[in-house]
Residue frames relative to the residue before (quaternion, step in Angstrom):
aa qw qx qy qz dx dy dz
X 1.0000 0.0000 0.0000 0.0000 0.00 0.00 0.00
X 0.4726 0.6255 -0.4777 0.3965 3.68 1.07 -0.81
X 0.8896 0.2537 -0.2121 0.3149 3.42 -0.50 -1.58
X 0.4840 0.6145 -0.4365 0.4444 3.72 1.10 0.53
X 0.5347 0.6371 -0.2874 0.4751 3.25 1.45 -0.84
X 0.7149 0.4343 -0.2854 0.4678 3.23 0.58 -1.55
X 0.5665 0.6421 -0.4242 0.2949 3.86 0.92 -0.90
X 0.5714 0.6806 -0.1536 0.4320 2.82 1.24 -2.01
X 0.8575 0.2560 -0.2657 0.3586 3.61 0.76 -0.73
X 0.5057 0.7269 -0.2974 0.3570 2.79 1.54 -0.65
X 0.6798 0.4575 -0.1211 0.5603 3.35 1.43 -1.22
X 0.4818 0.5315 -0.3939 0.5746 3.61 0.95 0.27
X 0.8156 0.1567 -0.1251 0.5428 3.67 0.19 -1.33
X 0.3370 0.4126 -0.6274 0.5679 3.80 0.73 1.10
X 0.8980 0.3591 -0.2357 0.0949 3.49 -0.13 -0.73
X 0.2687 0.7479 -0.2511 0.5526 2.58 2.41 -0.04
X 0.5165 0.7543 -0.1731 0.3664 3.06 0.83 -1.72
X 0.8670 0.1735 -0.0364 0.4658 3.17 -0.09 -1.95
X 0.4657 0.6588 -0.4290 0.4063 3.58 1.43 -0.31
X 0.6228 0.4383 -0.2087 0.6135 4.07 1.13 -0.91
X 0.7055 0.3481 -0.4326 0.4405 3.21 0.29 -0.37
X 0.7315 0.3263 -0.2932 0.5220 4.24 0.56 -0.66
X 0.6050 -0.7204 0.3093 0.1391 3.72 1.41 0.85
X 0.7293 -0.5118 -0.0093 0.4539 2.52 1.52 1.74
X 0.6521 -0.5136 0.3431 0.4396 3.47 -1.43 0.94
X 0.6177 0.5008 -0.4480 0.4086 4.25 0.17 -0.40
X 0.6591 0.4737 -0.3435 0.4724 3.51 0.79 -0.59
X 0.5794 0.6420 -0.2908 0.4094 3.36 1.09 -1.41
X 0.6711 0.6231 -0.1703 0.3638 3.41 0.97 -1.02
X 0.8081 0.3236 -0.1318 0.4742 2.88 0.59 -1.28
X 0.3548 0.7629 -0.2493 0.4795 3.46 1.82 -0.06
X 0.7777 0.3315 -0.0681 0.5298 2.89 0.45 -1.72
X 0.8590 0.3028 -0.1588 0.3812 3.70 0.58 -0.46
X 0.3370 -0.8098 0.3386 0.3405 3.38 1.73 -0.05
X 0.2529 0.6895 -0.5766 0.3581 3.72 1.31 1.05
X 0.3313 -0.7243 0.6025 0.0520 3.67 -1.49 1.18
X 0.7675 0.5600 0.0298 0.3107 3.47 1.03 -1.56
X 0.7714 0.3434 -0.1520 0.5137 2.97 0.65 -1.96
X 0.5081 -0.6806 0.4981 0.1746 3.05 -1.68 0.37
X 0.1581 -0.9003 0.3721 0.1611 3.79 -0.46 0.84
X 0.4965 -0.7147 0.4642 0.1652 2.98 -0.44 2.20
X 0.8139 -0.1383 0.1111 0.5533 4.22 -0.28 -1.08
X 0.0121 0.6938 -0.7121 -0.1069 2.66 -1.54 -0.30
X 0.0311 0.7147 -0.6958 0.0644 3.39 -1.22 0.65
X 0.4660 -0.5875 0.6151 0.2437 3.07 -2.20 0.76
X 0.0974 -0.7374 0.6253 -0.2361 3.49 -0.93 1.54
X 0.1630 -0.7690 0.6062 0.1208 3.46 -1.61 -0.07
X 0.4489 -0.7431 0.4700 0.1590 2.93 -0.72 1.60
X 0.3177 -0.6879 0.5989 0.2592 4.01 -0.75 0.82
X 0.1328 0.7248 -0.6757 -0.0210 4.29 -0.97 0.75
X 0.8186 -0.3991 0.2640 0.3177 3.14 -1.22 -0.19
X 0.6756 0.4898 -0.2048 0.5116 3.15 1.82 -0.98
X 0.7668 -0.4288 0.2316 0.4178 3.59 1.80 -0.51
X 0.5484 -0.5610 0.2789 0.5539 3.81 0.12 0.34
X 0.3896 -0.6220 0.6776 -0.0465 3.07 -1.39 1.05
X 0.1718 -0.6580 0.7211 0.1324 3.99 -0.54 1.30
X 0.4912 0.6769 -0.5451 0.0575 2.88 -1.78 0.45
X 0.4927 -0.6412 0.3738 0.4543 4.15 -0.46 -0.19
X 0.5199 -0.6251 0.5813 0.0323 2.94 -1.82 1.06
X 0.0649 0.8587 -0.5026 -0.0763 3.57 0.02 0.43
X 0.0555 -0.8615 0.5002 0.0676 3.64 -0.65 0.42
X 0.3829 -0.8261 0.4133 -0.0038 3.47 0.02 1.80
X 0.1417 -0.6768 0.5103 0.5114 3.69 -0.77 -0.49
X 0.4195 0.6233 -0.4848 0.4478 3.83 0.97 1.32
X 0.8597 -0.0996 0.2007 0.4591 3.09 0.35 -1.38
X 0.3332 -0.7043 0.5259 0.3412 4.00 -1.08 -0.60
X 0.3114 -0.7606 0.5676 -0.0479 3.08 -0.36 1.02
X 0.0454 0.7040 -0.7087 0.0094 3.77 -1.46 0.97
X 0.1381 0.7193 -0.6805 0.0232 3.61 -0.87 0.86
X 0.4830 -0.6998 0.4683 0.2400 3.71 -1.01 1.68
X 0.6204 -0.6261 0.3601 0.3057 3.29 -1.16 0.33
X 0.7056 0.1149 -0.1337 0.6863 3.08 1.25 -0.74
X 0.6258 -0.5381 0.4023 0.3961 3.74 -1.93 -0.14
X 0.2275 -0.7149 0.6250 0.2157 3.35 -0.83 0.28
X 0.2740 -0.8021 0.4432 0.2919 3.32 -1.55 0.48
X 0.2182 -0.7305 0.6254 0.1662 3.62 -1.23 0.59
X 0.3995 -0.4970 0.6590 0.3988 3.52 -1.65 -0.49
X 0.3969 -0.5832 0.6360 0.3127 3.20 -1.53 1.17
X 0.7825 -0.3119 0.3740 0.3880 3.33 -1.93 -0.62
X 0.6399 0.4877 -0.3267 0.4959 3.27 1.75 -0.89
X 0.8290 -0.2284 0.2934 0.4177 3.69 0.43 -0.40
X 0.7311 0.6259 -0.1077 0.2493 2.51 0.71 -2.18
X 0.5413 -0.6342 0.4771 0.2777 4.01 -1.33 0.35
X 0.2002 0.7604 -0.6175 0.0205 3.87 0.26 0.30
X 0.3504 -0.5686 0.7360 0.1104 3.41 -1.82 0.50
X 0.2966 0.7354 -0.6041 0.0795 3.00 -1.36 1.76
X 0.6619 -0.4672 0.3661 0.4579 3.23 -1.16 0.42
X 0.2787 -0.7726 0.5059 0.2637 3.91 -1.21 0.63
X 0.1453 -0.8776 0.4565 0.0159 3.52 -0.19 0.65
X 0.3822 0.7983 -0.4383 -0.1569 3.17 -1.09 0.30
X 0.4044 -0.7899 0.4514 0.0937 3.60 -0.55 0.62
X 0.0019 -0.7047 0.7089 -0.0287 3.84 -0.57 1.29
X 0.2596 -0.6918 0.5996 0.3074 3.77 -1.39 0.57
X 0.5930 -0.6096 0.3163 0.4203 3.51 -0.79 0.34
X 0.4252 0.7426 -0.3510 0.3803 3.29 1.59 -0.50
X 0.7890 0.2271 -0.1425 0.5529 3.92 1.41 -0.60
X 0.5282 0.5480 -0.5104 0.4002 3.05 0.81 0.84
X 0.1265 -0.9121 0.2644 0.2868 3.34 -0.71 1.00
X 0.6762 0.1610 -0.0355 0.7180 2.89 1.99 -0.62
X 0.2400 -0.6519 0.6921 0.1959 3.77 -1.11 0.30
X 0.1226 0.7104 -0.6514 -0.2365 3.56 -1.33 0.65
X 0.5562 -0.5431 0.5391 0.3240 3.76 -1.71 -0.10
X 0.1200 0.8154 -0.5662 -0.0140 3.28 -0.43 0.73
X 0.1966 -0.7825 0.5202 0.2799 3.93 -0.61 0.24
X 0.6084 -0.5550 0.5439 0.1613 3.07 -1.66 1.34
X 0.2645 -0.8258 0.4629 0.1839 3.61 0.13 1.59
X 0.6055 0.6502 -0.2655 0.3742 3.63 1.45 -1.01
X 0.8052 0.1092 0.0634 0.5795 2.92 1.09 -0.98
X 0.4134 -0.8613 0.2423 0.1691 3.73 0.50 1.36
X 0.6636 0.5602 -0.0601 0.4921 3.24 1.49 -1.54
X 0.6375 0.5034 -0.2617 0.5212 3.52 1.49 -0.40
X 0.0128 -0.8555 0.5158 -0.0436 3.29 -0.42 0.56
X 0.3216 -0.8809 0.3367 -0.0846 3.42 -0.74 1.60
X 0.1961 -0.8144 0.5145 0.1832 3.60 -0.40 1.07
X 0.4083 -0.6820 0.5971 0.1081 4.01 -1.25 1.13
């Protein structure tokens, strides 16, 4: 459990890091998603549940859309074959969301889970 911990932080205060350095998480945003207009309400650092396992990274929350962009890249195969390393992303406008429930995380009480 130790050296997961240390990951865990390490990858937090890398990401801090690069958040100051591209001049905060509103820039970061609109960076990362090419958004000009809207206006970003929160954000927080979260983890996205997939099939392959939880995914670190930030949650943004827009008065457009929700936004997920992993902390680190991940690697896929392009079309050509090839190994590339990208960032996982994903983007819902609010316009298709219809409902949001609250659900608590029975394992873990203090966490608390959107459906």
């Amino acid at each position: 459990m130790g050296p997961k911990i240390t990951e865990t932080v390490k990858g937090k205060l890398s990401l801090r890091a690069r958040i100051i350095q591209l001049g905060g998480v509103e820039r970061v945003f609109k960076q990362l998603f090419s958004v000009a207009r809207e206006k970003l309400l929160k954000a927080s650092q979260c983890y996205l549940s997939t099939t392959s396992g939880p995914i670190a990274g930030l949650l943004f929350i827009s008065t457009d859309k929700v936004a997920f962009c992993s902390e680190r890249s991940i690697k896929i195969t392009s079309p050509k074959g090839e190994l590339v390393r990208i960032h996982y992303k994903v983007l819902i406008p609010l316009s298709k969301i219809k409902c949001v429930n609250q659900s608590e995380n029975v394992k873990r009480p203090l966490q608390m889970l959107a459906t």
